[in-house]
C-alpha positions in Angstrom: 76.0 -136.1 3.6 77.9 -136.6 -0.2 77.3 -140.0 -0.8 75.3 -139.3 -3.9 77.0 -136.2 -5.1 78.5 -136.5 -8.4 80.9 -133.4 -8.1 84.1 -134.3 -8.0 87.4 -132.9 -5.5 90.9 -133.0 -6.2 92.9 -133.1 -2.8 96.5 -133.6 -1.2 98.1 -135.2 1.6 100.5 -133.1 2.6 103.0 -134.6 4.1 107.3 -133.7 5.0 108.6 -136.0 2.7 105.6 -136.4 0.1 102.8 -135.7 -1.9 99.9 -137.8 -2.1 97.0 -136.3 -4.6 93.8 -137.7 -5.0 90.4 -137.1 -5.8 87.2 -137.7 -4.5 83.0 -138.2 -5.6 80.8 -139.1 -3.6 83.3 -139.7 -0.7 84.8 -142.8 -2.4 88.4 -142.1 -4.2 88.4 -141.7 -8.2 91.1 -142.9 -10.0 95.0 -143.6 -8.7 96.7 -141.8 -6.3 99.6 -140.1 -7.5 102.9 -139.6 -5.3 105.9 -137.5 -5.6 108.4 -136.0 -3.5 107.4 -133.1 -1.7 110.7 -130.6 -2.3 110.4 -128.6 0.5 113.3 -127.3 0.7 112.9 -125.6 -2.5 110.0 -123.4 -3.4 110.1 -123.3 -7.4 110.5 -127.4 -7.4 108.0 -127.8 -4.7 105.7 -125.7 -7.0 106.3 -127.8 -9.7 105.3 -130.6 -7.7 102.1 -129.4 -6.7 101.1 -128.6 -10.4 102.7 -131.9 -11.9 100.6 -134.6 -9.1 97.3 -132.2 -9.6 98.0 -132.6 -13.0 98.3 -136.2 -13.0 95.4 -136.5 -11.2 93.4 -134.2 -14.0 93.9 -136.3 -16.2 92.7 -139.6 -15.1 89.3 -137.8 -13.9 86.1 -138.6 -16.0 85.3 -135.1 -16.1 86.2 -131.9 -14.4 86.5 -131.3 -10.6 84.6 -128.6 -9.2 87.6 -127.6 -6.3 90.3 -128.4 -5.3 90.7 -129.0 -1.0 93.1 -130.4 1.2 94.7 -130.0 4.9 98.6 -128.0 4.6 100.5 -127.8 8.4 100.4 -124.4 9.8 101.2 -121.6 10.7 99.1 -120.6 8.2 96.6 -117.8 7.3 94.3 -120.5 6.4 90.9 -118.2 5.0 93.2 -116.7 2.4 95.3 -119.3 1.6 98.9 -117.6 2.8 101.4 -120.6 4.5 103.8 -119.5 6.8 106.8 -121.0 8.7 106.9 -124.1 8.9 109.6 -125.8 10.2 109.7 -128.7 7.9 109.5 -126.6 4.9 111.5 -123.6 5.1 110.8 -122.9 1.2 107.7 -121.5 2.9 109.4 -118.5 5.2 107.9 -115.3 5.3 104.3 -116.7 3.3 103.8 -118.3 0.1 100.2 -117.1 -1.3 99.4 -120.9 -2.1 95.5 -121.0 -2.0 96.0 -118.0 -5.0 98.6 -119.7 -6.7 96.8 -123.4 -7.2 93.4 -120.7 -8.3 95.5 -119.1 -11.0 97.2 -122.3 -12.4 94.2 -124.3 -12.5 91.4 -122.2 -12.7 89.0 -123.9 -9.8 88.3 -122.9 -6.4 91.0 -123.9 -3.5 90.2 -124.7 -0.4 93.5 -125.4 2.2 92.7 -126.0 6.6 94.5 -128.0 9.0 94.4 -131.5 9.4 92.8 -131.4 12.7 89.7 -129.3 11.7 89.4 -131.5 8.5 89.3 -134.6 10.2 87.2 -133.3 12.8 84.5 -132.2 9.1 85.3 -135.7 8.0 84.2 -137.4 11.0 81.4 -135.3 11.4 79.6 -135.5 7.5 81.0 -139.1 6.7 82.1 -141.0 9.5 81.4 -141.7 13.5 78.6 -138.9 14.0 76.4 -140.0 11.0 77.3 -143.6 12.1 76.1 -143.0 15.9 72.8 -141.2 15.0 71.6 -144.0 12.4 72.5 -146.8 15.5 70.4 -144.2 17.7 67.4 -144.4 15.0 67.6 -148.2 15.0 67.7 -148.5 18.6 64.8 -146.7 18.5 66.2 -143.6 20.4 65.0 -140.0 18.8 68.3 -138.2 20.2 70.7 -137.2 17.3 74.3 -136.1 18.2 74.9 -133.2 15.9 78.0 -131.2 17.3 81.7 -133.6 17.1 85.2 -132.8 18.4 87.5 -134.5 16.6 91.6 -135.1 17.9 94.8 -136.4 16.0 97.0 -137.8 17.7 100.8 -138.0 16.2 103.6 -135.9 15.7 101.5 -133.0 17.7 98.3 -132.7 19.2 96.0 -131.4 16.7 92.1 -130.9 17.2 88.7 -129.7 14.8 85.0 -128.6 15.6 81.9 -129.3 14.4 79.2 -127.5 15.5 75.6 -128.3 13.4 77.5 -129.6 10.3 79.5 -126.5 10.4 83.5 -126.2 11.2 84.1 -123.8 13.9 86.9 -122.1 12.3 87.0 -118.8 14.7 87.4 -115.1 14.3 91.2 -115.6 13.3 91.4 -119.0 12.4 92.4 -120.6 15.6 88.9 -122.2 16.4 89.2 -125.7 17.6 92.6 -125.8 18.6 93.8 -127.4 21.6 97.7 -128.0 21.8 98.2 -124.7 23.8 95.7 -126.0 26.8 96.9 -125.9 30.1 96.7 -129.1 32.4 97.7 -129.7 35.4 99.5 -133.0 34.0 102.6 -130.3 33.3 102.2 -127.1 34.8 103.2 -124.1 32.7 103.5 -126.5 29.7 101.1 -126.8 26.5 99.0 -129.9 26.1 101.0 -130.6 23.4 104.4 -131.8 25.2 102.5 -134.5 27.4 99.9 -135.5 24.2 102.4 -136.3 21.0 104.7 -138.5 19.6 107.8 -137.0 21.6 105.6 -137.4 24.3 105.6 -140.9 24.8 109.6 -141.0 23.7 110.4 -138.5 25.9 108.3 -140.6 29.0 110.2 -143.6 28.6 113.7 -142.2 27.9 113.1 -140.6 31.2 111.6 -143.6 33.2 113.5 -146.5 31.9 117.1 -144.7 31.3 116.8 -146.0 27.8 118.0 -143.1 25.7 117.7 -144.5 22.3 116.8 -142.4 20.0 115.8 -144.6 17.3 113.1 -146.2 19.8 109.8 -144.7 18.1 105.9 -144.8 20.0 105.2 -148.3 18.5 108.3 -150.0 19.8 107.3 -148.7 23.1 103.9 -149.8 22.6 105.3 -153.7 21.3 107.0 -152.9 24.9 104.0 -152.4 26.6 102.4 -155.5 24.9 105.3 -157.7 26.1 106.4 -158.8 22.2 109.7 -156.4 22.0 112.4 -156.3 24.8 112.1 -153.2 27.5 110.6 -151.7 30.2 107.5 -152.4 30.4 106.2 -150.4 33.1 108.0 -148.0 31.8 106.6 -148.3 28.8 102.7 -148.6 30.3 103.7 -145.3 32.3 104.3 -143.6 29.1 101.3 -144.3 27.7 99.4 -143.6 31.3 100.5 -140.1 31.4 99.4 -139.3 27.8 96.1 -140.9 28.6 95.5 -138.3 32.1 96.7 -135.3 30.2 94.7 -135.9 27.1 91.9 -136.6 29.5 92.1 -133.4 31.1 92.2 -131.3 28.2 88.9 -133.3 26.7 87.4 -132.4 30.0 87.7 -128.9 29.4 86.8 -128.9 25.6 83.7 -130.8 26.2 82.4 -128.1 29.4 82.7 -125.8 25.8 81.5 -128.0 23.1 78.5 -130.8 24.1 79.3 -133.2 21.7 80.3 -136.3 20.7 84.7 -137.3 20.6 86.3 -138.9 17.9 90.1 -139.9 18.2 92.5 -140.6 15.0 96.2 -140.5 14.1 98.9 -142.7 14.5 99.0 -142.5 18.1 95.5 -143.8 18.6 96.8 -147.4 17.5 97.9 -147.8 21.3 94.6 -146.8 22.3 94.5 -150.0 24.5 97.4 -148.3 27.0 96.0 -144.7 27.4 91.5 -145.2 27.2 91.5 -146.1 30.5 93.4 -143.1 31.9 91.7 -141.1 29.0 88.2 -142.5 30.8 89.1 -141.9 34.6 89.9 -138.6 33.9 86.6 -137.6 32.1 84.9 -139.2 35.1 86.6 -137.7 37.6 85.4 -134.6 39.7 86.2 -130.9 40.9 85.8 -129.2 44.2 84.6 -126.3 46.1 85.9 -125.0 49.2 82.7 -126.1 51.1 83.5 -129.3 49.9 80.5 -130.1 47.2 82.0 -132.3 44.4 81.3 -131.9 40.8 82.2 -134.0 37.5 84.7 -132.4 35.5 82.2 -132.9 32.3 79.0 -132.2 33.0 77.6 -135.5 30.8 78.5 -138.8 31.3 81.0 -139.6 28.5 80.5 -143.4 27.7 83.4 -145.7 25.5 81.3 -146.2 22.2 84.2 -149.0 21.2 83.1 -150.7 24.5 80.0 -153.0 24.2 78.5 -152.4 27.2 78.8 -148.5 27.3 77.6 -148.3 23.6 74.6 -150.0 24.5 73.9 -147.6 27.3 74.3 -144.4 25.0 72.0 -146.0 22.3 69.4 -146.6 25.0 66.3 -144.5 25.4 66.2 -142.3 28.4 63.2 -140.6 28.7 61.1 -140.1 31.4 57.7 -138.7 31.1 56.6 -135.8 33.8 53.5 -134.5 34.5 52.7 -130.4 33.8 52.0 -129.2 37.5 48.2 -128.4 38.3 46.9 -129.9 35.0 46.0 -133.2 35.6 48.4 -136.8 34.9 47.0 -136.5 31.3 48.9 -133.7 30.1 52.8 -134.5 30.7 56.2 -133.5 29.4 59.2 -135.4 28.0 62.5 -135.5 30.5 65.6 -136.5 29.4 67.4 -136.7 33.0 70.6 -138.1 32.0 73.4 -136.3 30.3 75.5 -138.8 27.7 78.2 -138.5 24.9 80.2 -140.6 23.3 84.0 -141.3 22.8 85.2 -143.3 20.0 88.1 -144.4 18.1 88.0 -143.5 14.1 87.0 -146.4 12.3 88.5 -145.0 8.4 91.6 -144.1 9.6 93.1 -140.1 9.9 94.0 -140.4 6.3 90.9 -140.9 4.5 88.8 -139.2 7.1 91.0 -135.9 6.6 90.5 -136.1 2.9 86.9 -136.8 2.9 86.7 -133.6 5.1 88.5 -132.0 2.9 86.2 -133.2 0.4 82.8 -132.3 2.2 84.2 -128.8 3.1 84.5 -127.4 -0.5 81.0 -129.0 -1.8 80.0 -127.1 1.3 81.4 -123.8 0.9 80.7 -124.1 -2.6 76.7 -124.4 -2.3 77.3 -121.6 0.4 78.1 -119.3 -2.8 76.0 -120.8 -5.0 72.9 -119.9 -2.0 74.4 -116.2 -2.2 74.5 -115.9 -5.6 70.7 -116.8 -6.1 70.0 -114.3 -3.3 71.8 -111.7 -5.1 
């Protein structure tokens, strides 16, 4: 949607132990990145950070940026810009006005979400969705996708919304966000504990007596694949379990939100050992007590990084009806079949959260600028 804009965005990817600034035109990076240690245990040196790596970035830039956007970890009051607790920077506790800080020292607009919406806006404007309606136009197909629900996978279980080229951000901030779901995979527990990285650690501790702690998801995985030493049913299980509970919760997003899935984070690199469980859960089915079956999604959701199923979503389904009482002649278009799509990021949750990032302040921008004219 910005592939021609010339405005440029500075951003930031926030992360524990550092801070990666960038900036972006016309969704392609301008310039270097610039990294430095993130200080969070320390608010005045962590402050410093933030102005010294925006500053670097400043000055590399062949003219000024227009914003300044990037994804911060939450608790957070995200529409004014306030970060709260967070447990890996506790130079945070009891809010830090950050949004108004950056505004002040740099005099631009700042922008700060969650990683899970912004890769969800990134996906949407720049990546898979745009992707999937231009193979829909060259397959000839006049369907276009246009609402996306985007999930990271990693340290937690992080989700965004797209609805019409618009992040559903909610009422209070919470819109889009799935690690508090109930599933059945582990009753009274969030999503969350059965769809992260302590997840699949905590799986095959359990399953293979292996209580290493220094095993991390991709030596279970190299497990799974038979090229590291383990248990490797164990290891599979792990992945399994993660694949039926993230399955479940997708079922009940997607009986919300008709749209298209895109899956990211560092998790997703094992998608291989959780797709299919991921897959037999979103075609599996529900009950009454008469006994009538129903599909837990009401479309069929089809593996776009599967051949076969990616040719059955790009292919035409349309029936043509006649209008009842008037004649063969006069007849109606019926699309009988319900699909979507489920895909695996192809840019990677890094770039894809900054080009969100990147999309939604040119967005919000030309939002004011539409205001100001009708003022």
């Amino acid at each position: 949607m910005y592939e021609t804009d010339e405005r440029i965005v500075m951003t930031l990817d926030a992360g524990g132990t550092n801070f990666v600034f960038g900036a972006i035109c016309g969704n392609r990076q301008v310039g270097s990145s610039i990294c430095l240690p993130a200080r969070p245990d320390d608010l005045e040196r962590c402050l410093e950070t933030l102005t010294e790596g925006f500053s670097a970035v400043l000055k590399q830039l062949p003219r000024m940026p227009v914003a300044i956007s990037f994804a911060f970890p939450g608790p957070a009051d995200y529409v004014n810009g306030v970060i709260g607790d967070l447990p890996n920077f506790p130079c945070f506790r009891g809010g830090v006005a950050l949004k108004a800080y950056l505004e002040r020292k740099f005099g631009l607009p700042v922008f700060i979400n969650n990683d899970g919406n912004l890769f969800a806006y990134g996906e949407a404007l720049a990546g898979t969705l745009p992707a999937l309606n231009r193979m829909l136009e060259d397959a000839g197909n006049a369907k276009r996708y246009k609402n996306l629900i985007g999930i990271t996978l990693g340290t937690g279980f992080g989700a965004g919304i797209v609805i019409n080229n618009e992040l559903l951000l909610g009422d209070n901030g919470c819109g889009g966000d799935v690690w508090n779901l109930a599933t059945s995979c582990y009753p009274d527990m969030i999503a969350e504990e059965g769809v992260s990285i302590r997840a699949i650690r905590r799986v095959y501790a359990e399953l293979s007596g292996n209580r290493d702690e220094g095993l991390s998801p991709k030596d279970i995985c190299e497990i799974a694949d038979r090229t590291r030493p383990g248990d490797r049913l164990a290891a599979e299980e792990s992945f399994r379990r993660l694949g039926h509970t993230l399955g479940e919760a997708l079922a009940t997003v997607l009986t919300l939100i008709d749209g298209i899935v895109v899956i990211g984070g560092g998790l997703s690199g094992a998608h291989r050992h959780f797709m299919p469980a991921v897959m037999e859960e979103l075609g599996g089915t529900l009950s009454t007590h008469s006994g009538l079956r129903f599909p837990k999604a009401q479309m069929t959701v089809l593996d776009m990084d599967d051949a076969g199923q990616l040719e059955e979503l790009l292919k035409p389904d349309v029936t043509l009806v006649p209008i009842p009482r008037y004649g063969s002649t006069q007849q109606v278009c019926y699309v009988k079949t319900k699909k979507t799509g489920i895909a695996l990021s192809r840019l990677g949750a890094n770039m894809v959260i900054s080009l969100g990032a990147y999309a939604f302040a040119l967005n919000e921008l030309d939002k004011w600028g539409k205001q100001e004219v009708v003022e």
